[in-house]
N, C-alpha and C positions, 0 to 999 in steps of 0.2 A: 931089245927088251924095253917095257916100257915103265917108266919110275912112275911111281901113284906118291903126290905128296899130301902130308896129313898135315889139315894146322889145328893147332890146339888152344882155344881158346880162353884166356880167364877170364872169369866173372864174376864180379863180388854183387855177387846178388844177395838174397836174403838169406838170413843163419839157418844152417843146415840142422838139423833135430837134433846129431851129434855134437854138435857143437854148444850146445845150452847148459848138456850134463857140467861140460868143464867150463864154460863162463858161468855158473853158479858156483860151483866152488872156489872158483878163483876169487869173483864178487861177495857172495852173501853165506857162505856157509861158516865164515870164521862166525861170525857172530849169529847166523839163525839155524845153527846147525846143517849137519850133513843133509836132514830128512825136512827142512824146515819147521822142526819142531823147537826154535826158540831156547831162548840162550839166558841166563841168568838176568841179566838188563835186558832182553832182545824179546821180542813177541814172538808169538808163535806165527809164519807170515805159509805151512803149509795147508792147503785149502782155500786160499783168499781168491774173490775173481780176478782173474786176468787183470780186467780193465784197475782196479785197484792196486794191483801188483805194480804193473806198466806205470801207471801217473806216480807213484812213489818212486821206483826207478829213475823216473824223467827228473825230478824236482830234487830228486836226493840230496833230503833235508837231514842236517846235522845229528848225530854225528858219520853217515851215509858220507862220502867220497863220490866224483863222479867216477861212473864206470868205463866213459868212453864207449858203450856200447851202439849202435847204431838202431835208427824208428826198429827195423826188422828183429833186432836182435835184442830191444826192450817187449816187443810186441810177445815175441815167441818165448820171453824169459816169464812173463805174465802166466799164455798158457803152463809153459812147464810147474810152475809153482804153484797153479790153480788144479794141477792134477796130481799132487803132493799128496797122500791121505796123511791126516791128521793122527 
């Protein structure tokens, strides 16, 4: 009988689309809400482009925390909040 061996690779490649729902909650929904519609101190940040999402994520300027999130995983956090309806 012949043994077939499987190897299973991981790969931390770039954030998976599943994975954005919950690093946005984890990140930015305490303060810009669930839908990004903005918090009593907070902007409203659903609808913004991408690219404007992303460089704020990047720089997260006070009182913002870093998120540790990775280029892939700020880039994809841009899109998701750029597809937000307002």
């Amino acid at each position: 009988m012949k043994r077939i061996l499987i190897a299973v690779v991981l790969w931390a490649g770039p954030a998976l689309a599943s994975d954005i729902p919950a690093l946005y909650q984890k990140h930015c929904a305490a303060c810009h809400g669930t839908r990004g519609q903005g918090g009593t101190a907070t902007p409203v940040i659903a609808g913004m482009p991408a690219d404007a999402v992303a460089k704020v994520v990047r720089n997260h300027p006070p009182p913002m925390e870093k998120t540790g999130m990775n280029g892939d995983e700020v880039a994809a956090m841009g899109k998701y909040v750029s597809g937000m309806k307002k």
